[in-house]
TORKOL-863114 format. One record per residue (C-alpha): residue in three letters; x, y, z. Coordinates in Angstrom, 2 decimals. Layout:
residues N
code;X;Y;Z
Ala;X;Y;Z
...
***
This chain:
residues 461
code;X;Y;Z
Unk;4.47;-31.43;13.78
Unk;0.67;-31.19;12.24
Unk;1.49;-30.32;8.81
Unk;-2.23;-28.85;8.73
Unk;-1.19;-26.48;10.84
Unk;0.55;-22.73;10.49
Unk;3.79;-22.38;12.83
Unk;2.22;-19.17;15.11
Unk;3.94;-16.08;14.77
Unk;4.86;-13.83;17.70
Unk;2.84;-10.20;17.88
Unk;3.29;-7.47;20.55
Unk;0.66;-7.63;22.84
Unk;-2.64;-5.48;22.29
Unk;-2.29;-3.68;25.54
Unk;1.31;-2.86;24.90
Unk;1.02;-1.69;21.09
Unk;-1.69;0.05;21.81
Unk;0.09;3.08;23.15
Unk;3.57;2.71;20.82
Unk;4.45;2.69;17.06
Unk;6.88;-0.43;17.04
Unk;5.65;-3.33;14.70
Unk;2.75;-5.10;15.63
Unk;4.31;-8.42;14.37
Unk;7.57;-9.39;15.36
Unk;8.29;-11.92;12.40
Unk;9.60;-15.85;12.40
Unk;12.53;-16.93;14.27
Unk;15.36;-18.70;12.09
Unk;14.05;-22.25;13.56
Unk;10.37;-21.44;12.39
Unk;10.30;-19.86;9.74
Unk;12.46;-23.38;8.68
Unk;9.96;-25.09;10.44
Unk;7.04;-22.97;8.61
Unk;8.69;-23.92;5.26
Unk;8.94;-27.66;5.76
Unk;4.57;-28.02;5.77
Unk;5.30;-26.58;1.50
Unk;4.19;-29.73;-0.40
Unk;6.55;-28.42;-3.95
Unk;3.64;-28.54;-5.85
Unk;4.19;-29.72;-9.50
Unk;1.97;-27.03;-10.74
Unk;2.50;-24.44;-8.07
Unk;-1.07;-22.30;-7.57
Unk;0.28;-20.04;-5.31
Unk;2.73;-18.89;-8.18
Unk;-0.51;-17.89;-10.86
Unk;-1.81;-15.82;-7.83
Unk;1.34;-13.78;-7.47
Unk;0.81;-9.93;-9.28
Unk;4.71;-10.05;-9.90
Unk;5.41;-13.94;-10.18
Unk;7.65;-14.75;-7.82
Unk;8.82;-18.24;-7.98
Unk;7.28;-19.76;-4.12
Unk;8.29;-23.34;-4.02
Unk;11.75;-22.81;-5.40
Unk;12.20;-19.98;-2.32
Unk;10.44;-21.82;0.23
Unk;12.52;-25.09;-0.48
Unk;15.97;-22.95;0.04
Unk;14.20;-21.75;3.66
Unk;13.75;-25.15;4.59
Unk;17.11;-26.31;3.95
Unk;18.53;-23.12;5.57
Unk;19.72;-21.36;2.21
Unk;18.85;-18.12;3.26
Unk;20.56;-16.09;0.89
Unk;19.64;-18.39;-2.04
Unk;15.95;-17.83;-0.93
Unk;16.65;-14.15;-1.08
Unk;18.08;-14.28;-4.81
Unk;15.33;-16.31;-6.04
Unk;12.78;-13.48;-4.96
Unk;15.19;-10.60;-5.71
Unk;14.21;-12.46;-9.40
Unk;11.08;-11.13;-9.36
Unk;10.25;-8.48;-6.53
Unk;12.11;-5.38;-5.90
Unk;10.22;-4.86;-2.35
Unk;10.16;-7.85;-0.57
Unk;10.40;-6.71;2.55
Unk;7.44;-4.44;2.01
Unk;5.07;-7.25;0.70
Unk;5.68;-9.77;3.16
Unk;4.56;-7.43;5.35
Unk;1.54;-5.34;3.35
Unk;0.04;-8.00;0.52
Unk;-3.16;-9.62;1.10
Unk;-1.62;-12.55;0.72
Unk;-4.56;-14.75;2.22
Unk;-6.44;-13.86;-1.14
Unk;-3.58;-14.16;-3.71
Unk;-0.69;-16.20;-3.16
Unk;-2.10;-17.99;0.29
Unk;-5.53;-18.16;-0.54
Unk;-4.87;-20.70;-3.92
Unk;-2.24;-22.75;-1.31
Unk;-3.49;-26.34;-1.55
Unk;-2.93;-26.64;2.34
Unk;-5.62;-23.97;2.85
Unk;-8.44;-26.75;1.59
Unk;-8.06;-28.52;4.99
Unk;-5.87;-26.78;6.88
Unk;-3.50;-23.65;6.76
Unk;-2.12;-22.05;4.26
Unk;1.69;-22.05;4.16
Unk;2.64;-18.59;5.56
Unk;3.91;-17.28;2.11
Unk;3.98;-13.54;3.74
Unk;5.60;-13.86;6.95
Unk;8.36;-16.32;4.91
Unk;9.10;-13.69;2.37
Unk;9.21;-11.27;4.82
Unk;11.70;-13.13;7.12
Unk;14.20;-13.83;4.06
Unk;13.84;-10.06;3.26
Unk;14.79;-9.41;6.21
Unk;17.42;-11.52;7.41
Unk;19.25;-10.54;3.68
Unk;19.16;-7.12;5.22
Unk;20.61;-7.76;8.75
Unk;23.28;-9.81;6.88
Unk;24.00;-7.25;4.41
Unk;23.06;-9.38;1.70
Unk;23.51;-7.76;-1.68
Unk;21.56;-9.38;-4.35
Unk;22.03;-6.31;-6.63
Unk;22.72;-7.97;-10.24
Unk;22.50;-5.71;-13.13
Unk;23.18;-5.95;-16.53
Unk;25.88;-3.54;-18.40
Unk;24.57;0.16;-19.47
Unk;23.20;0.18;-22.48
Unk;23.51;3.85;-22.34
Unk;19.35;5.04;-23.05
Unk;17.89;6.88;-20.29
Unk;14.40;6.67;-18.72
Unk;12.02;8.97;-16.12
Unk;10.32;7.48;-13.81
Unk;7.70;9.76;-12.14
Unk;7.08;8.60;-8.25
Unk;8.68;7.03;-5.73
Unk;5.44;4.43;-4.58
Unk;5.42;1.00;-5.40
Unk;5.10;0.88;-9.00
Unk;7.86;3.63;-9.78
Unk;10.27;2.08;-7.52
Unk;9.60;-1.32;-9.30
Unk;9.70;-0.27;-13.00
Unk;13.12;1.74;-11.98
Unk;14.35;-1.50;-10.65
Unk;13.49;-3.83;-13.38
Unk;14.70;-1.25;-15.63
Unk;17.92;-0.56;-14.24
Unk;19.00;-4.54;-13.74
Unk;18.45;-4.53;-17.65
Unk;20.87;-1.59;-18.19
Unk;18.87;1.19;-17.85
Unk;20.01;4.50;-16.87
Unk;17.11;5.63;-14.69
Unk;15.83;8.35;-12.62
Unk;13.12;8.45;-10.30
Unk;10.70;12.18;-9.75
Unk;9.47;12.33;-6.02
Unk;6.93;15.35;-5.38
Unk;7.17;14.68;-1.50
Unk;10.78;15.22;0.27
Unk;11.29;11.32;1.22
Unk;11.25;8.30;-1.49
Unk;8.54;5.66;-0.99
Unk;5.11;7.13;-1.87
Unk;2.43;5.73;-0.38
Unk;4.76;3.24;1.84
Unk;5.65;6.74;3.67
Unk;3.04;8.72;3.96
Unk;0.24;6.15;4.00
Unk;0.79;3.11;5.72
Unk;1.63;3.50;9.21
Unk;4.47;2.94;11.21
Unk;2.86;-0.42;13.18
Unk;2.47;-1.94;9.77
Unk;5.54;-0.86;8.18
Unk;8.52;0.53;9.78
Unk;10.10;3.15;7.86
Unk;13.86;3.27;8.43
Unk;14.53;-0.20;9.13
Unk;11.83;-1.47;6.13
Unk;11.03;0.96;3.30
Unk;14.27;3.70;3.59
Unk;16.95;-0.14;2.93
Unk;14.42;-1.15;0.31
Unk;14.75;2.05;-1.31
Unk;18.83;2.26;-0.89
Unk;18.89;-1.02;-2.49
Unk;17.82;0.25;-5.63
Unk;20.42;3.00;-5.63
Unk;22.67;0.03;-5.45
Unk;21.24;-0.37;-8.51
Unk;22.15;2.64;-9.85
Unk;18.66;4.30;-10.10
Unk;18.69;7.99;-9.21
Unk;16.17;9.90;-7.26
Unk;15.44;12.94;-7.01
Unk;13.05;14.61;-4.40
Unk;10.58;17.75;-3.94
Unk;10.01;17.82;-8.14
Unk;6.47;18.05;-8.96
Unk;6.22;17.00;-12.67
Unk;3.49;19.13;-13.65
Unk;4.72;21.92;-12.22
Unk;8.45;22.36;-11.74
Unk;9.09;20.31;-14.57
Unk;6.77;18.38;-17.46
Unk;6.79;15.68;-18.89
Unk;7.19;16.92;-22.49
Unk;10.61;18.81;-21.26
Unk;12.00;15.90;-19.99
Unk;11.63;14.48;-23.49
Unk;12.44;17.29;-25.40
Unk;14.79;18.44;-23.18
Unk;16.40;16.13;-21.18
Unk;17.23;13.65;-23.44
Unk;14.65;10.95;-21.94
Unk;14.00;8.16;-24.34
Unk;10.71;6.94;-22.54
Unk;8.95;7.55;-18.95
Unk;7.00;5.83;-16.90
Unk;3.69;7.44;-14.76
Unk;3.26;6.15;-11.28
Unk;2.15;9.32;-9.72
Unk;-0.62;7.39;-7.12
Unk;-3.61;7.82;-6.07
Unk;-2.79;10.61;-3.72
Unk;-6.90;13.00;-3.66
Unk;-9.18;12.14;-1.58
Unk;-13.07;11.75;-1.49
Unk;-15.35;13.13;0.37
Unk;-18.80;12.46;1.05
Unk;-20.38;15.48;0.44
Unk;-22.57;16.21;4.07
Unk;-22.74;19.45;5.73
Unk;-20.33;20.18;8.20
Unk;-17.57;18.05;6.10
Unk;-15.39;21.71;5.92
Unk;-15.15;22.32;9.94
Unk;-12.23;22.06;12.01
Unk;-11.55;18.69;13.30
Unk;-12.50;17.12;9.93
Unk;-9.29;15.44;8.00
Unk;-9.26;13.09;5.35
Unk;-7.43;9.85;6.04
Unk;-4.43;11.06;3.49
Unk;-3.80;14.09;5.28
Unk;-4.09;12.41;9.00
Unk;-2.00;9.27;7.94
Unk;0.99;11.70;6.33
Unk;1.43;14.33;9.31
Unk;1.77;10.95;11.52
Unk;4.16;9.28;9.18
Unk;5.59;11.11;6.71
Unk;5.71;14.14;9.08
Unk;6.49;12.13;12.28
Unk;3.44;14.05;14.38
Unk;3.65;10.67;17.08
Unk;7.26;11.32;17.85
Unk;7.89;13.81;20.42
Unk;11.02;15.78;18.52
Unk;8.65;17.04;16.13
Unk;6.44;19.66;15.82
Unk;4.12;18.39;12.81
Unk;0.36;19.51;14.61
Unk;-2.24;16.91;14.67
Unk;-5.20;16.46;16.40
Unk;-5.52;13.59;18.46
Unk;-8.60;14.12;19.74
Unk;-10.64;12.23;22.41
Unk;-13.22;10.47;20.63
Unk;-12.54;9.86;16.76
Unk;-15.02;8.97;14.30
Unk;-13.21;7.18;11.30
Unk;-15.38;6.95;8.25
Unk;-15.12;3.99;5.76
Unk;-13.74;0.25;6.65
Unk;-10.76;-0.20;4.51
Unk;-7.47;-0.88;5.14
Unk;-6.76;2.57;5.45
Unk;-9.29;3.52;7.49
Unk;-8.28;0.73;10.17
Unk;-4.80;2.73;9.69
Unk;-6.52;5.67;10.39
Unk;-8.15;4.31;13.11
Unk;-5.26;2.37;14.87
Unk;-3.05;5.59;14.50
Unk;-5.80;7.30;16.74
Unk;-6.08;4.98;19.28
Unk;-2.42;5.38;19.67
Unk;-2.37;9.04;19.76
Unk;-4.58;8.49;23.01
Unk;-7.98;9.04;21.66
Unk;-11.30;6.96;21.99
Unk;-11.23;5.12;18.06
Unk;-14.08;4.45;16.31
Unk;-14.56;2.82;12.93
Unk;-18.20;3.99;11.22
Unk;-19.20;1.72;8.51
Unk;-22.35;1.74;6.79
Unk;-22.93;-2.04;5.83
Unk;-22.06;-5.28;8.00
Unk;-18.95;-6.73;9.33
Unk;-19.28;-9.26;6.50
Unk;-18.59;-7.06;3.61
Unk;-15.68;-4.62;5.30
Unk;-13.11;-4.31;2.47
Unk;-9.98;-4.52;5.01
Unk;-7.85;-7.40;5.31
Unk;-9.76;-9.72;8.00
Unk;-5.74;-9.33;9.66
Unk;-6.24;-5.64;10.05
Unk;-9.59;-5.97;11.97
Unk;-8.45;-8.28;13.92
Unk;-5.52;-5.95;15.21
Unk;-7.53;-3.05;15.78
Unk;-10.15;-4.77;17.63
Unk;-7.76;-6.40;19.79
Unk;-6.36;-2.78;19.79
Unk;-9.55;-1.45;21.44
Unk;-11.01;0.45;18.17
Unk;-14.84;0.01;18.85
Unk;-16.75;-0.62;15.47
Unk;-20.12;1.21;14.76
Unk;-21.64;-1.02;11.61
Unk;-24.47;-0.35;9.54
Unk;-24.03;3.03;10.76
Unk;-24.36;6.18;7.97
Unk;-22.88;10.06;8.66
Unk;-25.56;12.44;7.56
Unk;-24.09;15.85;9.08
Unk;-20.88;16.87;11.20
Unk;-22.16;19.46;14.26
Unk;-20.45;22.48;15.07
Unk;-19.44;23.85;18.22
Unk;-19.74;27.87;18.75
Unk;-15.67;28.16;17.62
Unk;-16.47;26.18;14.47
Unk;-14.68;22.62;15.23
Unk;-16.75;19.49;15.32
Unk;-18.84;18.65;18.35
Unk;-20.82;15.60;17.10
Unk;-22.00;13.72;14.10
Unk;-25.53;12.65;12.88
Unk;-25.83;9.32;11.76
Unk;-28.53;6.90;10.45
Unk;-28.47;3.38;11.26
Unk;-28.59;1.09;8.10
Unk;-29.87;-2.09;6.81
Unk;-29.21;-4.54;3.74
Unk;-30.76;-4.80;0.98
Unk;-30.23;-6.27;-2.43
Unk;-26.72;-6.37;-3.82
Unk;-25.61;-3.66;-5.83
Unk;-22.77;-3.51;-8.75
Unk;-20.34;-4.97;-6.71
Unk;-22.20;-7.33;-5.68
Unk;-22.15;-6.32;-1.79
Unk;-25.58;-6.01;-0.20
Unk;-26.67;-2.17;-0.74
Unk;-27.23;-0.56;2.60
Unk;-30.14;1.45;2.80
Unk;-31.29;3.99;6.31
Unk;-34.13;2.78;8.60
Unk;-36.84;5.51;8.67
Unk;-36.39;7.47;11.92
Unk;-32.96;6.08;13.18
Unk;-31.24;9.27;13.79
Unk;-29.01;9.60;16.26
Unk;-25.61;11.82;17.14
Unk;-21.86;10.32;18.15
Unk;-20.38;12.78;20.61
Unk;-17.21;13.36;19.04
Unk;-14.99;15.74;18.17
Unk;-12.73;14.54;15.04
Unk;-13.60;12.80;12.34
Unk;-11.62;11.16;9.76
Unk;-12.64;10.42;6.31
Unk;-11.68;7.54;4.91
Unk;-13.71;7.03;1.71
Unk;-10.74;5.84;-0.95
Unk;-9.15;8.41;-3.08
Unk;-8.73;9.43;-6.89
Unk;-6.13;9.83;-9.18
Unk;-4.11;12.79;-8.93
Unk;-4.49;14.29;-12.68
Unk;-2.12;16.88;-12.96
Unk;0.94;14.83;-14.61
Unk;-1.87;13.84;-17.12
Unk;-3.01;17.26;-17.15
Unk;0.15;18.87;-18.33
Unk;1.15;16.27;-21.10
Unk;0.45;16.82;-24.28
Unk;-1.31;13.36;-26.03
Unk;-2.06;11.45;-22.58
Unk;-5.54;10.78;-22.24
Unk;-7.85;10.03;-19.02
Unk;-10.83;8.40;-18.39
Unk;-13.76;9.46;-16.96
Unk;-12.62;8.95;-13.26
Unk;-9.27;10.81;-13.71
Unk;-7.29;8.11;-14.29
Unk;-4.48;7.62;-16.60
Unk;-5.51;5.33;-19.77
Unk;-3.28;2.74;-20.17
Unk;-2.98;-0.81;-21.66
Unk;-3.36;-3.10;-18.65
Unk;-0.76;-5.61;-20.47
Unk;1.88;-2.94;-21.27
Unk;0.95;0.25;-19.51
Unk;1.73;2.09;-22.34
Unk;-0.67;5.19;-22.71
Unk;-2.17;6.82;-25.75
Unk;1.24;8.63;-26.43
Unk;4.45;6.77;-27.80
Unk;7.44;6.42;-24.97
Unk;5.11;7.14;-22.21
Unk;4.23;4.50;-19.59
Unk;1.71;4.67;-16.56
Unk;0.68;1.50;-13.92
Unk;-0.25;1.82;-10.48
Unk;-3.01;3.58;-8.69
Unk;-2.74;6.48;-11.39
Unk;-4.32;3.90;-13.54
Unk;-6.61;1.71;-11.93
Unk;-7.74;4.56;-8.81
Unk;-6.53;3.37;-5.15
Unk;-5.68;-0.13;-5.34
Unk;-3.06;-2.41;-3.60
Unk;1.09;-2.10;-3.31
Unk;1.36;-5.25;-5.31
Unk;-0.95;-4.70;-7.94
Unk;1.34;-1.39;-8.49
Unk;4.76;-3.57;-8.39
Unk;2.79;-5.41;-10.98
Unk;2.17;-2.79;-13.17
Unk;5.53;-1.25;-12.87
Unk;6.67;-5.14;-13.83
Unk;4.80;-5.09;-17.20
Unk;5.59;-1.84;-17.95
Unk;9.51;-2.17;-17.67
Unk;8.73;-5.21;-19.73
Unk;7.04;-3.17;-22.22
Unk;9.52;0.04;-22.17
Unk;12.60;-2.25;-22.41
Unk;10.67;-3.85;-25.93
Unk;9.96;-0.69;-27.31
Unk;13.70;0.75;-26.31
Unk;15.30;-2.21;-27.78
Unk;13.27;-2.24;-31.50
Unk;13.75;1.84;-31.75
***
């Protein structure tokens, strides 16, 4: 075996996935993902570990893989991560963990994803239960959302004795692992629904369709209910838009709204009747990973994909993974290409789009090259949906309705990024309602610190 080089992991074929929802990747068998684990070196001073947002301890895992240990690989991460099964399959891993993998200087990284994912998942088909908590030590805590970060913090909290309960605005726990990312990526029952029921092993209690803000506040749940701190990890859920004519015709969604009707609300599956628009020929606006979800989910609903991006291929924000998949996928990609105005037909729904072709120029503040529109490069797409995918914003009415939490300028929650505490006492926040749309681990990571923090503060009152 060429240590140098990654054991290959099996994928449905393009053709194939191209017209179902079933997981693109089909994961490592038991003999490679062993295999996969023997290239780990056991690195004195582990890099991979400092590039983890929640720390889990790699070599120590890996080594149990190798020597077959599966269940003592899946205690060792149960340690630190709460989701496993969710980041093996959604981290960028090839610039955190993977990408500081001293294999990856002249060969291939050690496939720290698809490893953690196949431990999370064989612990599951073996009904594994690495549930350990601590006794109750009888103080209560509110957790406010059901994505990444809320489901973490709960976690944490509850193995230290915590009696907590989660707030879920939607009807089905998971936040952005539901409604967002699709099926393809992440498969709902079998993935996100067991990660969730193995935190009610851990006693954590949610409750669904209560809109803090509005059914309930955060100041009653204090007052009222007895909570003796809460955590914010209400998302990211508005989006942006760009601000063109046309943007308000039919035919126009934003990538939130397209991406929950097909998960969340199940619009692929043929027993239900959640409407969508498939369209013929999509126009997908924006080149991040959601908007290669967006994209993908398209093509799959039978349409004619396109991805409309206004710099190069070079600086697309999506993991290089995802556009790879949709391009073997058949989503054609229309770079350095600008939207300028959606056309309407005479019943009001979209019948083109003007665009301007682009070119780079100097780098900007983030120091990607700053497209700017060649004079007299107009020209129209013929098509007759277009989905905007341009990131989204915090969501501020938790903030809104609390007395003492303040925002910043961009909506978000303020918070310390060491603690996540916020500018009132007992009240927590981490996640996207913090930093604006970021990642799923960066959220677990937040939630981390901030169960951390809450159990400090809980313990000195």
């Amino acid at each position: 075996m060429d240590r140098m080089k990654r054991i290959p992991i099996t994928e449905q074929d393009p053709k194939v996935r191209a017209t179902n929802f079933d997981e693109v990747c089909l994961g490592y068998t038991k003999e490679e993902a062993m295999k996969e684990a023997s290239r780990c070196l056991n690195c004195k001073k582990p890099m991979c570990v400092t590039k983890c947002p929640v720390s889990i301890s790699i070599p120590e895992f890996i080594q149990h893989v190798k020597n077959g240990e599966f269940e003592e690989a899946a205690r060792v991460i149960a340690r630190s991560s709460a989701l496993p099964a969710v980041c093996g399959r959604v981290c960028p891993q090839e610039n955190q963990c993977e990408g500081k993998c001293v294999l990856g200087n002249k060969g291939e990284a050690i496939a720290i994803g698809k490893l953690e994912r196949f431990v999370a998942d064989w612990a599951r088909e073996n009904n594994v239960n690495v549930a350990e908590t601590k006794p109750s030590n009888g103080k209560k805590v509110a957790v406010i959302g059901s994505g990444p970060s809320g489901l973490t913090c709960a976690g944490d909290l509850a193995k230290m004795g915590y009696d907590v309960t989660i707030f879920e605005s939607l009807h089905e726990a998971g936040g952005v692992l539901v409604y967002g990312i699709p099926e393809f990526r992440l498969p709902k029952e079998k993935v996100v629904k067991a990660e969730v029921e193995n935190l009610k092993k851990l006693g954590v209690k949610i409750e669904t369709n209560v809109i803090i803000g509005r059914t309930v506040t955060v100041d009653s749940l204090i007052d009222d209910e007895k909570f003796d701190a809460v955590f914010i990890g209400s998302g990211a859920g508005l989006p942006m838009f760009m601000g063109i004519p046309g943007e308000n015709l039919n035919g126009v969604f934003s990538a939130n709204e397209y991406l929950t009707r097909n998960n969340l609300m199940k619009a692929f599956r043929e027993d239900y009747i959640t409407p969508i628009k498939a369209g013929k020929k999509v126009a997908v606006v924006g080149g991040g990973n959601v908007a290669m979800d967006a994209a993908r989910t398209a093509l799959r609903l039978g349409a004619e994909s396109h991805i409309v991006y206004r710099r190069s291929e070079e600086e697309l924000p999506a993991r290089a993974e995802e556009v790879h998949h949709a391009k073997e996928e058949g989503v054609i990609f229309d770079l350095l290409t600008n939207p300028v105005e959606i056309l309407e037909d005479e019943k009001g729904w979209v019948k083109g789009m003007k665009c301007v072709r682009m070119e780079l120029g100097e780098p900007d503040a983030s120091g990607r090259r700053r497209p700017v529109p060649i004079e007299g490069s107009e020209f129209v797409m013929d098509v007759d949906t277009v989905i905007m995918s341009l990131g989204t914003k915090a969501n501020p009415l938790v903030a809104n309705t609390t007395k003492g939490v303040e925002i910043n300028k961009k909506k978000c929650v303020i918070a310390d990024e060491e603690t996540g505490l916020t500018t009132r006492e007992g009240v927590y926040a981490g996640g996207d309602a913090v930093t604006g749309a970021a990642t799923v681990i960066l959220a677990m990571g937040a939630g981390k610190k901030a169960a951390k923090a809450i159990d400090e503060y809980l313990s000195n009152k």
